[in-house]
DRENDRENFI-424270 format. One record per residue (C-alpha): residue number from 1; residue in one letter; chain; x, y, z. Coordinates in nm, 3 decimals. Layout:
BEGIN
fimi  doro  lomi  east  north  up
NUM  a  A  X  Y  Z
...
***
This chain:
BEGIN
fimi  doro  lomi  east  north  up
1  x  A  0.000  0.000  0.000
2  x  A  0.126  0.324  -0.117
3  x  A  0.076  0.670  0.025
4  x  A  -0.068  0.952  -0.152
5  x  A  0.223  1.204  -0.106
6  x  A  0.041  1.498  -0.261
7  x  A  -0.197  1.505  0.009
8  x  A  -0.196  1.707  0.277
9  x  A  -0.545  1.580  0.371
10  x  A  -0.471  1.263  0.663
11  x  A  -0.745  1.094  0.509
12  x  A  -0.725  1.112  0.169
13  x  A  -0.287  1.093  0.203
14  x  A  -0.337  0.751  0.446
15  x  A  -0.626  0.616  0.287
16  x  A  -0.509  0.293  0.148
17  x  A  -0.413  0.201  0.508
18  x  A  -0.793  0.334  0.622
19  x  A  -1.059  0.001  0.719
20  x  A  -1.305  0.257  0.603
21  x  A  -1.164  0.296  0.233
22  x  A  -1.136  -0.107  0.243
23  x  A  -1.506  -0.109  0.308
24  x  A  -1.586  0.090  0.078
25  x  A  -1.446  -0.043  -0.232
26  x  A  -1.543  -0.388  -0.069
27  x  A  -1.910  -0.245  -0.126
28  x  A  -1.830  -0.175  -0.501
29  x  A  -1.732  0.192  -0.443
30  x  A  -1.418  0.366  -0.657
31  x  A  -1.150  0.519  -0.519
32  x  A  -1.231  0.881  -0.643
33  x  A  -1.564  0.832  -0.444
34  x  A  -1.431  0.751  -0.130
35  x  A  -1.173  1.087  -0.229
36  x  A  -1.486  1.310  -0.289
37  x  A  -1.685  1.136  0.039
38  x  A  -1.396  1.261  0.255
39  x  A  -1.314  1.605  0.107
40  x  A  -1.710  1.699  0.105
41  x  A  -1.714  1.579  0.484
42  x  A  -1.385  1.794  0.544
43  x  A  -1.587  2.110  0.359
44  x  A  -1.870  2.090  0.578
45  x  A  -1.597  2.058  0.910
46  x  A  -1.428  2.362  0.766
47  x  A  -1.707  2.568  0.736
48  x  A  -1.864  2.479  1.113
49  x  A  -1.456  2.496  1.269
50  x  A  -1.297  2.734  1.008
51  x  A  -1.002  2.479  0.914
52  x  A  -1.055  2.175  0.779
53  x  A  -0.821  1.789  0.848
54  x  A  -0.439  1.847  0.760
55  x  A  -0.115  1.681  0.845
56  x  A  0.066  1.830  1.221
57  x  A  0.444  1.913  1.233
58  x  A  0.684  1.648  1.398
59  x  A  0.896  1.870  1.558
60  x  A  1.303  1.832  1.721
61  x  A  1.253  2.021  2.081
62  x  A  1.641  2.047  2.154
63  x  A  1.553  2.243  2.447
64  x  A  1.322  1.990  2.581
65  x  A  1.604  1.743  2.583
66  x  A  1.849  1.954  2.744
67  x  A  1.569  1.988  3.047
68  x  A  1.510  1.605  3.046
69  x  A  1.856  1.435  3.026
70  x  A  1.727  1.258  2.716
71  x  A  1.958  1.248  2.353
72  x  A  1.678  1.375  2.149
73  x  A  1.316  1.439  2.195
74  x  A  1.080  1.487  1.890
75  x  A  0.711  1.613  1.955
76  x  A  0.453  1.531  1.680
77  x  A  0.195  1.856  1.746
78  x  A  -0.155  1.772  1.690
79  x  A  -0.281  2.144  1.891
80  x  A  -0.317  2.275  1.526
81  x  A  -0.587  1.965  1.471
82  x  A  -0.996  2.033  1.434
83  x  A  -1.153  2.118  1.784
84  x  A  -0.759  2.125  1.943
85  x  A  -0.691  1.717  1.962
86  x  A  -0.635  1.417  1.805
87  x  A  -1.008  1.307  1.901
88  x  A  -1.137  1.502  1.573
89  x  A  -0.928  1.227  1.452
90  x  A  -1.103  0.929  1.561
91  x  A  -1.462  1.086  1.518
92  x  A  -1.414  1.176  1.120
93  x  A  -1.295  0.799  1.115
94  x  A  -1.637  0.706  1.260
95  x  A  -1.836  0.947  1.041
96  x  A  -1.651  0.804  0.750
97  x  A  -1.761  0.454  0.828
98  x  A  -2.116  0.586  0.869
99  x  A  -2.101  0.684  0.571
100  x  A  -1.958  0.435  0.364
101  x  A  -2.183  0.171  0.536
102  x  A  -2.509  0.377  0.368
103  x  A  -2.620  0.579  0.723
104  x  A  -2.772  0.871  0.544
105  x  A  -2.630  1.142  0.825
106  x  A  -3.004  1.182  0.958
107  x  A  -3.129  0.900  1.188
108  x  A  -3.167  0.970  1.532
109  x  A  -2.901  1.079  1.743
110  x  A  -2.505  1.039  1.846
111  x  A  -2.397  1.001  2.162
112  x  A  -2.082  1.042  2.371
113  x  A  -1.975  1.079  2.716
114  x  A  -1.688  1.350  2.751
115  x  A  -1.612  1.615  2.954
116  x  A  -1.352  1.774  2.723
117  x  A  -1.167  1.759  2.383
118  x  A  -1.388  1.424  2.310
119  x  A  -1.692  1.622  2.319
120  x  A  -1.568  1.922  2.140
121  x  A  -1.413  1.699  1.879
122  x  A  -1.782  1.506  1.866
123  x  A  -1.960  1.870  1.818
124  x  A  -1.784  2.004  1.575
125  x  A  -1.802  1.621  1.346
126  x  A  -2.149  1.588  1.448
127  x  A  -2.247  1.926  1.321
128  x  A  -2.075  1.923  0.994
129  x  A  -2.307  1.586  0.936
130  x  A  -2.578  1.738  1.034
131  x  A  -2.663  1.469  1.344
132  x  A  -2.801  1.542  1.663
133  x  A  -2.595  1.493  1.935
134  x  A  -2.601  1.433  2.301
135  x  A  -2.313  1.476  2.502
136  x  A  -2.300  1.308  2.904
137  x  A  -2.063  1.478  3.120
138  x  A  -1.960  1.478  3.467
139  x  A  -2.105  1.753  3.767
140  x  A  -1.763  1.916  3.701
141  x  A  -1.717  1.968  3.353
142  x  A  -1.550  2.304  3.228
143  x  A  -1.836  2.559  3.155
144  x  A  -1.616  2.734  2.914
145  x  A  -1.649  2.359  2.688
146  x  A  -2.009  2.311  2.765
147  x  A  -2.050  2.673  2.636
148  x  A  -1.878  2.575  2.288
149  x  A  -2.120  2.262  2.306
150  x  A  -2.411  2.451  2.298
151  x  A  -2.303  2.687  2.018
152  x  A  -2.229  2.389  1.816
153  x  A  -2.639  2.307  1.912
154  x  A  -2.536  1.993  2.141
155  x  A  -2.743  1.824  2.404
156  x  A  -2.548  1.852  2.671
157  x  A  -2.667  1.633  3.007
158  x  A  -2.513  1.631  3.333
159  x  A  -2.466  1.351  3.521
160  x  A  -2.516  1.283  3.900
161  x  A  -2.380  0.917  4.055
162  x  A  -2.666  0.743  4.151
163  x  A  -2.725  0.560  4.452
164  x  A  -2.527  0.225  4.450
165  x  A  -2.364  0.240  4.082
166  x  A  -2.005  0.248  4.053
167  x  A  -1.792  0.385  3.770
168  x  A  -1.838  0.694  3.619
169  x  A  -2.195  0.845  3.597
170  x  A  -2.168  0.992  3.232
171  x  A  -1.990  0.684  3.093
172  x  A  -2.313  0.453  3.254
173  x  A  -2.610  0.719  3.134
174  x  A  -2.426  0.711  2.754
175  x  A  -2.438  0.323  2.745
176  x  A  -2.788  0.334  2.836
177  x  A  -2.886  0.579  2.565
178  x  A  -2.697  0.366  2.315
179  x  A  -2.898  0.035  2.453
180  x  A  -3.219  0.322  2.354
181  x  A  -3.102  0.346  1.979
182  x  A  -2.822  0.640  2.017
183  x  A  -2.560  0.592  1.769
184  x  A  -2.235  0.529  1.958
185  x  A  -2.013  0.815  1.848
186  x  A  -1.715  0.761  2.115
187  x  A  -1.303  0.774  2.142
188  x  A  -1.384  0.407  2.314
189  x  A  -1.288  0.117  2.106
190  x  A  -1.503  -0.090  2.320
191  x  A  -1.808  0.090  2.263
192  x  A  -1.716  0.223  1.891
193  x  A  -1.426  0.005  1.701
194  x  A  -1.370  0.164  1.455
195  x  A  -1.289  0.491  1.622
196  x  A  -0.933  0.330  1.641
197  x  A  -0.922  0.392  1.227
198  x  A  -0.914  0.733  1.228
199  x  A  -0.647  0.804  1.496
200  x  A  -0.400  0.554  1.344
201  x  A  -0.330  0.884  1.092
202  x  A  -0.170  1.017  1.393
203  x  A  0.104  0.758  1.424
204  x  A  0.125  0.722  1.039
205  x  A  0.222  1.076  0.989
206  x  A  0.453  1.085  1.251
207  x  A  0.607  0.699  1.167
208  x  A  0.649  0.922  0.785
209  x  A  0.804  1.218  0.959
210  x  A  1.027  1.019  1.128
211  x  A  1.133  0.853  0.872
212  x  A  1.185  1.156  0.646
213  x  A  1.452  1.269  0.940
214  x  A  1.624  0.975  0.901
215  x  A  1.503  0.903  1.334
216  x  A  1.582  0.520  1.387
217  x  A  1.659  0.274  1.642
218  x  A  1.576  0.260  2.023
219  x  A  1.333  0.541  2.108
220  x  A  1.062  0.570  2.408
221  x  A  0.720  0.596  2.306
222  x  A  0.551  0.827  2.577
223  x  A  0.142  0.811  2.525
224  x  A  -0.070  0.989  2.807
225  x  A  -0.365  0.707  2.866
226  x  A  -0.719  0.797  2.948
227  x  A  -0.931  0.551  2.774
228  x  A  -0.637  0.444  2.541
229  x  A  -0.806  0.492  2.198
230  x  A  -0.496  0.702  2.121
231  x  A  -0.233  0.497  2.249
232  x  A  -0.402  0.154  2.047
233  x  A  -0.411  0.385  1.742
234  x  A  -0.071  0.511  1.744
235  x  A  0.071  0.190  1.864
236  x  A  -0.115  -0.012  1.553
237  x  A  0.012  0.258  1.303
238  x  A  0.403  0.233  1.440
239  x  A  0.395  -0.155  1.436
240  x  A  0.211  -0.119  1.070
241  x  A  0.484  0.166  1.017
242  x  A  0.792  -0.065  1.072
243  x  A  0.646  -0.397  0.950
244  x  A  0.603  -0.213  0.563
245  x  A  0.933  -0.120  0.618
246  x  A  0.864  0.258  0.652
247  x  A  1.156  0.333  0.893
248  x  A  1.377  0.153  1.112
249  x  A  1.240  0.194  1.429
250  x  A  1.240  -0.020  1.788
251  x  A  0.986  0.135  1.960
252  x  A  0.934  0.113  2.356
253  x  A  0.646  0.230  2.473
254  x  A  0.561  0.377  2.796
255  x  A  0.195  0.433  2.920
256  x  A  0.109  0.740  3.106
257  x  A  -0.118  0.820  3.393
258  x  A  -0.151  1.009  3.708
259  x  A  -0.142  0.941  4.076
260  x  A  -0.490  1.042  4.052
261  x  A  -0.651  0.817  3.836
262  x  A  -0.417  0.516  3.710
263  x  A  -0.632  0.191  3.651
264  x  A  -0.433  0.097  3.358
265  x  A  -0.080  0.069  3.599
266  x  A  -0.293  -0.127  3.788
267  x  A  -0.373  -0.370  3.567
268  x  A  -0.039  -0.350  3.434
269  x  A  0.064  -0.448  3.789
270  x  A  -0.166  -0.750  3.794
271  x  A  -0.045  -0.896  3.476
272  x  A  0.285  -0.885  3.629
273  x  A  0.199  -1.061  3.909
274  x  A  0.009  -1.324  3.703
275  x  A  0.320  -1.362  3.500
276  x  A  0.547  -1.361  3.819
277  x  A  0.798  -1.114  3.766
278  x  A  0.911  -0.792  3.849
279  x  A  1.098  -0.683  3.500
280  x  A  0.918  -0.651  3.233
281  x  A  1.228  -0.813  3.071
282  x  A  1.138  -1.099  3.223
283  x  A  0.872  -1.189  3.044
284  x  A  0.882  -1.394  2.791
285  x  A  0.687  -1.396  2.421
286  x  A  0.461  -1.747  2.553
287  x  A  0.421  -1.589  2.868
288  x  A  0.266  -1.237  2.682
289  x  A  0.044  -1.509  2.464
290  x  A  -0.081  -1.634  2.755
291  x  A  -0.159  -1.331  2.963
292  x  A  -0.347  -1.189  2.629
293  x  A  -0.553  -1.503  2.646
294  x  A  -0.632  -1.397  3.023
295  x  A  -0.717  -1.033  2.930
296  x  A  -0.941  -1.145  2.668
297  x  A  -1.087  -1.426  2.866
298  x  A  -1.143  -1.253  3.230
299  x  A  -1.116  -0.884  3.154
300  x  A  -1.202  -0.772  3.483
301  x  A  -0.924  -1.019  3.686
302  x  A  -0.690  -0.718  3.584
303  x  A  -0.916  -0.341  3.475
304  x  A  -1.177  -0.225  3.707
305  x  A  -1.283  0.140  3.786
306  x  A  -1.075  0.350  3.964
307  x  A  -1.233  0.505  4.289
308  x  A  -1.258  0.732  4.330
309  x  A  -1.076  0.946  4.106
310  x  A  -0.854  1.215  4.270
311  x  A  -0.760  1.608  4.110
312  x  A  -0.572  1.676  3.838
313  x  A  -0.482  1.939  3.553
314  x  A  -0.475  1.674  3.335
315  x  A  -0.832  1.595  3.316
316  x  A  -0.840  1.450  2.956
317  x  A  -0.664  1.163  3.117
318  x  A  -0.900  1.081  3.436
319  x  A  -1.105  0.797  3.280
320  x  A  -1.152  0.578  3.572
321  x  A  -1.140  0.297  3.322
322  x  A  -0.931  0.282  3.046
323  x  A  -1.098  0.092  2.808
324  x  A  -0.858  0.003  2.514
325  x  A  -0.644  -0.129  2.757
326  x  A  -0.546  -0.477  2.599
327  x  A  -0.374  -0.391  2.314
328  x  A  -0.204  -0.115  2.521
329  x  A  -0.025  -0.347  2.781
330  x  A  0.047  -0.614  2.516
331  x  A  0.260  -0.391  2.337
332  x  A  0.421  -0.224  2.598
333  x  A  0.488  -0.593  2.701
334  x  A  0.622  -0.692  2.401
335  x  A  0.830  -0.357  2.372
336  x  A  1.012  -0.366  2.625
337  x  A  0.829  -0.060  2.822
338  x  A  0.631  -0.053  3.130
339  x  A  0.371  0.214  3.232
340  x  A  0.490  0.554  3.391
341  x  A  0.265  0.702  3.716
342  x  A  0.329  1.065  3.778
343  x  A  0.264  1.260  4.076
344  x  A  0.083  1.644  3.997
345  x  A  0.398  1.810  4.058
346  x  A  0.524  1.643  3.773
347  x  A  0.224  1.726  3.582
348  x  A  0.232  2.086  3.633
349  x  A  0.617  2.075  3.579
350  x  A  0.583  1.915  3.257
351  x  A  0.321  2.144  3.131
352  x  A  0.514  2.430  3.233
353  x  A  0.810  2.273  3.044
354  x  A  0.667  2.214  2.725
355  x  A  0.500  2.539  2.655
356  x  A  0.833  2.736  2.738
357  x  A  1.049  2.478  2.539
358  x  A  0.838  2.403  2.257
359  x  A  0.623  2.750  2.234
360  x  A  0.347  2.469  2.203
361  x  A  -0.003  2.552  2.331
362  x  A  -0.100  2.257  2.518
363  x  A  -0.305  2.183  2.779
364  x  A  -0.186  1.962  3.079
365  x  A  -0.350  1.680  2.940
366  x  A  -0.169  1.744  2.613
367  x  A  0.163  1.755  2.792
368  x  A  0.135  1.459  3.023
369  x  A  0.341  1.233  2.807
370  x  A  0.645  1.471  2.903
371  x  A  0.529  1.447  3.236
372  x  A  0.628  1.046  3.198
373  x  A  0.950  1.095  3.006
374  x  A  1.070  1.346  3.341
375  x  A  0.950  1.027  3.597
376  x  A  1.127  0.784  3.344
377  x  A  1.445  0.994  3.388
378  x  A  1.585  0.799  3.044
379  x  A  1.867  0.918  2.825
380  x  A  1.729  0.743  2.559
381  x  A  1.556  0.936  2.256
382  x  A  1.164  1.020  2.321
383  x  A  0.855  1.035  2.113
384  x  A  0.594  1.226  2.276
385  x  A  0.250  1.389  2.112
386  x  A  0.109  1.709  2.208
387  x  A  -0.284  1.653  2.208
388  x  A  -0.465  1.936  2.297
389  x  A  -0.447  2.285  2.326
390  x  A  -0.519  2.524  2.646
***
């Protein structure tokens, strides 16, 4: 599979690699079609968002090495994206399968449950579609976001926990209006697969950036984890990345949570001890095969909520279940890597660090992948992605 190095459109450039353009001309369509599918979508985004789906710089941050101790740290930028994030990413991936599997863009509603970049990313998609949308958040989502929700003509509904339920309120009142007909419109893989298609163009531009700087070899892979539709994304494009020979690359990848909120190093820490060792090192290939049998076979043995969920700046990444966790912790198995907990020092450090070092406008939650690579206190060369703006 070849990519279309005119484009600057992620989409139409990565297509070939895109499930939805497989479907598509696996239900008789042409190529130009699915072309002219996504560039009318990406009008009607541009005209609701005023800029429409183009590639992010990869970008050398010298001065973010010299602050961490590491050789070389390159940030792919994804602040510049629609809505601020990558999640714009995985929702025009949805809308494309929507559309390529005949949903004419006007029955009944979507539905998500976000408090932040999700549900901004989920407006703006939705309303270049033209689909209703309703939007569960938590009792302390940021006004200023539902404010931008209710431009873009959202239902927005706030969520209280209700007596006796555990795990998070929003997450529980969006899977009940999906059991009543919603359309699951989510950054959850569980809940929506094939929001994984759309993010991969995140890792596949910066696995072609990389490559076009010549970057090989050993480098850490630092991914902040919420739900870990990112993470699986980007991990799937790298290991697609290097297996079509694209670049040279041994990637080691390194989950990221914090103190607050860290269910997937928990479950990290209960593979380990169902594997019986300390190093991830340790742990050999029939031993991974065997613990991905276990995650697929009792799921809950090693990821349950996280109560209750502490403060943090980072609140992008304060899922209290992360819920593309599998592939997540079998590749950082197989890598070599092992999931990074940060304290909110080291949050608010690493924010402060990669706006001043970078000129970057993240958020907190953008920069919380930093905020692993200055726990991780490695010398080796870093990958990190910037994910959303302040």
């Amino acid at each position: 599979m070849t990519i279309d190095r005119s484009a600057e459109q992620p989409f139409v450039r990565y297509r070939a690699l895109l499930d939805a353009h497989h479907a598509a001309l696996d239900a008789g369509w042409s190529d130009d079609a699915f072309v002219d599918l996504v560039l009318r979508l990406d009008d009607a985004v541009d005209t609701v968002e005023g800029r429409g789906f183009r590639r992010t710089p990869l970008v050398a941050a010298p001065a973010l090495a010299d602050a961490t101790g590491a050789e070389a740290v390159w940030v792919k930028d994804d602040t510049g994206n629609v809505a601020g994030s990558h999640k714009a990413r995985h929702l025009f991936g949805v809308l494309l399968h929507l559309a390529v599997s005949g949903d004419p863009g006007d029955d009944g509603p979507l539905a998500i449950a976000s408090c932040g970049n999700a549900a901004l990313a989920a407006g703006v998609v939705a309303r270049a579609r033209g689909r209703p949308l309703r939007v569960f958040v938590p009792t302390w989502a940021d006004p200023g976001i539902l404010g931008r929700l209710e431009d873009l003509d959202a239902a927005i509904e706030v969520c209280e926990r209700r007596a006796g339920e555990s795990g998070d309120p929003a997450y529980l009142r969006f899977i009940e209006a999906v059991e009543n007909g919603a359309t699951p419109f989510s950054v959850q893989g569980t809940m929506t697969p094939t929001t994984i298609d759309g993010g991969r163009t995140l890792g596949w531009e910066a696995a072609e950036q990389l490559a076009d700087r010549e970057v090989g070899g050993r480098v850490r892979v630092f991914l902040q984890i919420g739900g870990g539709a990112m993470a699986t994304a980007v991990i799937d494009a790298l290991t697609g990345a290097v297996e079509r020979g694209w670049l040279d690359l041994d990637p080691v990848y390194h989950p990221v949570q914090t103190e607050a909120c860290a269910p997937l190093a928990r479950a990290w820490d209960r593979a380990m001890d169902a594997a019986g060792a300390d190093d991830p090192a340790a742990v050999d290939p029939a031993t991974i095969d065997e613990l991905a049998e276990a995650f697929a076979a009792e799921p809950g043995r090693f990821m349950e909520p996280w109560e209750p969920v502490g403060d943090s700046a980072a609140t992008g990444i304060l899922d209290d279940v992360a819920y593309d966790w599998v592939p997540v912790v079998e590749a950082t198995l197989r890598s070599g890597g092992r999931p990074v907990v940060v304290p909110e020092g080291v949050v608010g450090t690493a924010h402060r660090l990669g706006r001043e070092r970078t000129g970057i406008d993240a958020g907190p939650t953008g920069t919380a992948g930093l905020a692993g690579l200055l726990a991780l206190d490695t010398p080796d060369p870093a990958l990190l992605f910037f994910t959303g703006r302040t």
